[in-house]
C-alpha positions in Angstrom: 11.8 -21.5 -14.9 10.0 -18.2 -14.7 11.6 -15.4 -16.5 11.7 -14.0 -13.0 13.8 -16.5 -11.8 15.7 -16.1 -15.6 17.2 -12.5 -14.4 17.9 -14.0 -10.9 20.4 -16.9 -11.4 22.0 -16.1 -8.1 19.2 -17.2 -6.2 18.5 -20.0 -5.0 15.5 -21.4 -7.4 12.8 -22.2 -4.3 13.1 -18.5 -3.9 12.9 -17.5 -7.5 10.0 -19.5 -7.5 8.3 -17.9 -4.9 8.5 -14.2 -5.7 7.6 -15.2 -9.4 4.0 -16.8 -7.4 4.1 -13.9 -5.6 4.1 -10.9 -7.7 1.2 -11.0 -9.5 -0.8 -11.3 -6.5 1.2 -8.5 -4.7 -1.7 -6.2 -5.5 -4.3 -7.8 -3.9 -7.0 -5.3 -3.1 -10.8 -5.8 -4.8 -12.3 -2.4 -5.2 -15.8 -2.9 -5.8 -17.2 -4.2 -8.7 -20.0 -2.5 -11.4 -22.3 -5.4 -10.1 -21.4 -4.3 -6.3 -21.7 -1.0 -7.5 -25.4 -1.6 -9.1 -26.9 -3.1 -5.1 -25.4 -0.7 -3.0 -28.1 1.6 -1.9 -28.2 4.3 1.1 -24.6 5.4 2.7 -22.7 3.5 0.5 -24.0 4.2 -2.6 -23.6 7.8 -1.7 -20.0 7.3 -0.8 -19.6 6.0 -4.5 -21.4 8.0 -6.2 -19.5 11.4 -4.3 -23.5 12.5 -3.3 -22.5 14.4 -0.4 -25.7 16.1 0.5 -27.2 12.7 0.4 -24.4 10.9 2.8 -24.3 13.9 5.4 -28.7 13.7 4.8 -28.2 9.6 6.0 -25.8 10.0 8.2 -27.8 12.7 10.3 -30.7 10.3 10.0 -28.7 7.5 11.8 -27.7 5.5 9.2 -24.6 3.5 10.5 -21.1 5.2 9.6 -19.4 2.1 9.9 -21.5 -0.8 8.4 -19.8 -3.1 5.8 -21.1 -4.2 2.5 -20.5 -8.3 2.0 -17.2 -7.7 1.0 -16.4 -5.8 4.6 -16.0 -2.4 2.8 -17.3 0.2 4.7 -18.2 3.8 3.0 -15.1 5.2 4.3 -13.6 2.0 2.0 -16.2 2.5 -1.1 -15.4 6.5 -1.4 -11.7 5.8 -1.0 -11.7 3.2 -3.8 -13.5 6.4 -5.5 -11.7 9.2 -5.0 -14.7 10.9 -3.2 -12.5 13.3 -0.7 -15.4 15.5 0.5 -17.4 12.2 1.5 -14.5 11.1 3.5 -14.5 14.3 5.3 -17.9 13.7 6.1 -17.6 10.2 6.7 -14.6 11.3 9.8 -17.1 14.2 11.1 -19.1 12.2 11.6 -17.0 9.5 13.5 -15.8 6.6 11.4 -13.4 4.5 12.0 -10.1 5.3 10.1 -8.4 2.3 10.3 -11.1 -0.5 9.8 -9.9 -3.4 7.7 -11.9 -4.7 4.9 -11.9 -8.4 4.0 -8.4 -8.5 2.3 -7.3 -6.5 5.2 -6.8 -3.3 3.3 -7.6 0.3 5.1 -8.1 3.2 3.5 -5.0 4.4 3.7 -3.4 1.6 2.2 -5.7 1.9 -0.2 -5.2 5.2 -1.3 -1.5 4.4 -1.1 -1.5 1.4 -3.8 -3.6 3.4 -6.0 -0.8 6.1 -5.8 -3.9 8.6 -5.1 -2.1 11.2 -2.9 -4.6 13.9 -2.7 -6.7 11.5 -1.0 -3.9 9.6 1.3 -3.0 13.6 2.5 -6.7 14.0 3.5 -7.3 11.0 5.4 -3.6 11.1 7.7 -4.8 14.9 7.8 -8.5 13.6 9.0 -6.1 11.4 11.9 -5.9 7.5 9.8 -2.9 6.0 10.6 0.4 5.3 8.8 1.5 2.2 10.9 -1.1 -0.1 10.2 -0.3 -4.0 9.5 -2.5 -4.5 6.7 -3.4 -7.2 3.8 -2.4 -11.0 3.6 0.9 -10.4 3.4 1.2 -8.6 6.9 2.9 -6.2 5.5 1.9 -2.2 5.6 1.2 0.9 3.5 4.9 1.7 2.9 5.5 -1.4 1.7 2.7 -2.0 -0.6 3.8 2.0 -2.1 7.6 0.5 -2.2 6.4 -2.0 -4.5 4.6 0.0 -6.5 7.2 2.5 -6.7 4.8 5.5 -5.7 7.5 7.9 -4.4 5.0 10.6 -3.5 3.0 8.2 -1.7 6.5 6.7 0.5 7.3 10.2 1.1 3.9 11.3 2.7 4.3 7.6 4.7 7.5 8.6 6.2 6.3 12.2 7.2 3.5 10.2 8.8 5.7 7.6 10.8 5.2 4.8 8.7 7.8 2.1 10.6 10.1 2.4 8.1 11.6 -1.7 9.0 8.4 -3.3 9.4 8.8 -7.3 8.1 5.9 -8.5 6.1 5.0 -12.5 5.9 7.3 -12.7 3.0 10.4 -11.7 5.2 10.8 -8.1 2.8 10.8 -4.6 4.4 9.9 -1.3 2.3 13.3 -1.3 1.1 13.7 -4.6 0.2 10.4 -4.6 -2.1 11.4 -1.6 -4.0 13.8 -3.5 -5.0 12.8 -7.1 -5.5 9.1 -6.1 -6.8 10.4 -3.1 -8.7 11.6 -2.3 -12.2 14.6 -0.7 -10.9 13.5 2.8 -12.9 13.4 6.0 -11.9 10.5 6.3 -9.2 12.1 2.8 -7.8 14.8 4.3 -7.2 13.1 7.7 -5.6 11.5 5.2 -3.6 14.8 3.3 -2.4 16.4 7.2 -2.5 13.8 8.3 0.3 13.9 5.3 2.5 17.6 5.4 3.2 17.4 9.1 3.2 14.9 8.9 6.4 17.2 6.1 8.0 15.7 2.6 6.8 17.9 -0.3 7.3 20.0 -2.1 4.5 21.5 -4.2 6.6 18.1 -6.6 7.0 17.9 -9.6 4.8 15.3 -11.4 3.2 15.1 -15.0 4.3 17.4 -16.4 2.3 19.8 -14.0 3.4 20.5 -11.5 1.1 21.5 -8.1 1.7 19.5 -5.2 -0.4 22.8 -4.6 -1.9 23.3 -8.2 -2.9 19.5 -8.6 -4.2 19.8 -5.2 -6.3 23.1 -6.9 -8.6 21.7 -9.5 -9.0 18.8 -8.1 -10.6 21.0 -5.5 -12.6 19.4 -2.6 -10.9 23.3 -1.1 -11.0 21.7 2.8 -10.1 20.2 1.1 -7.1 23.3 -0.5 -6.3 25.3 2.4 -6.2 22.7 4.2 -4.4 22.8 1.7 -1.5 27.1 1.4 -1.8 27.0 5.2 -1.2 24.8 4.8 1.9 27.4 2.7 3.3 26.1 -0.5 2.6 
């Protein structure tokens, strides 16, 4: 048995199973790679390489804001991945589409948001991108995906931004559910859990087995986050 499934005795063991399968693939996005890197030419090698003179030069000569690179990353995608803010900017000016998907189903601001890069998640739900996106194989959304992680900052800007706060992924976990089940139960987990129920997200939703947040938090020996969800009135 998974050592997973080890701290979780009280599960049942299909379920165990599952999340241990599960978790190393929660992270799923593919930024792209050196070799990716070394063919991109013209917008999106601009959007890369932060070469803003260069992507406002191609952009004003027509080249297409929104094309995709094999992979379905568009620039908007690449200079996310990159941490090129002043690109983005351009890339929005100059009409892209915010919420594009690329192959994985990931949009930029779900990407920004698993990379825990808030400078550049502020920019682009500043710019107009969305917070209530269903995104990546899991169906899940950007407040999820930051639950799991246990980006705080990132789950707060989410919330601010409407983010549904109960969405359901594929897995049959909200936001709340995978700070806890995903999470190490330390101290951003617990900022993240802290600001859900603070902006009203339920604990009374299950996972498919049936168990409550409260129920799934002792059993992983996450007693802080226990108490946390007791005193919300679990």
């Amino acid at each position: 048995m998974s050592s997973i499934c080890t701290r979780l005795l009280a599960w049942p063991v299909a379920a165990c199973l599952a999340l241990a399968a599960i978790a190393p693939a929660a992270q799923a996005q593919v930024a792209p790679s050196a070799a990716e890197v070394g063919r991109y030419s013209g917008l999106h090698a601009a959007a890369h390489r932060g070469e803003l003179a260069q992507a406002k030069k191609l952009l004003a000569g027509g080249a297409l804001v929104d094309a995709r690179d094999p992979y379905g990353r568009t620039a908007l995608h690449v200079a996310t991945f990159a941490r090129q803010r002043e690109v983005i900017r351009a890339l929005a000016q100059s009409g892209a589409n915010l919420g594009l998907l690329e192959n994985d189903r990931y949009d930029a601001v779900t990407i920004a948001s698993v990379a825990d890069d808030e400078p550049t998640l502020r920019l682009l739900l500043e710019l107009g991108a969305s917070a209530k996106l269903t995104t990546s194989r899991y169906d899940g959304t950007a407040l999820i995906a930051a639950a799991h992680l246990g980006h705080d900052g990132v789950v707060r800007q989410l919330i601010a931004a409407g983010a549904p706060l109960d969405h359901v992924n594929n897995l049959h976990w909200t936001a709340l559910i995978e700070s806890i089940v995903l999470g190490d139960g330390g101290a951003r987990h617990q900022a993240v859990l802290q600001a859900l129920l603070q902006a009203g997200a339920s604990t009374r939703l299950t996972d498919r087995e049936g168990n409550t947040p409260l129920a799934l938090a002792q059993a992983r020996g996450y007693k802080a986050m226990a108490e946390m969800l007791k005193k919300s009135g679990t």
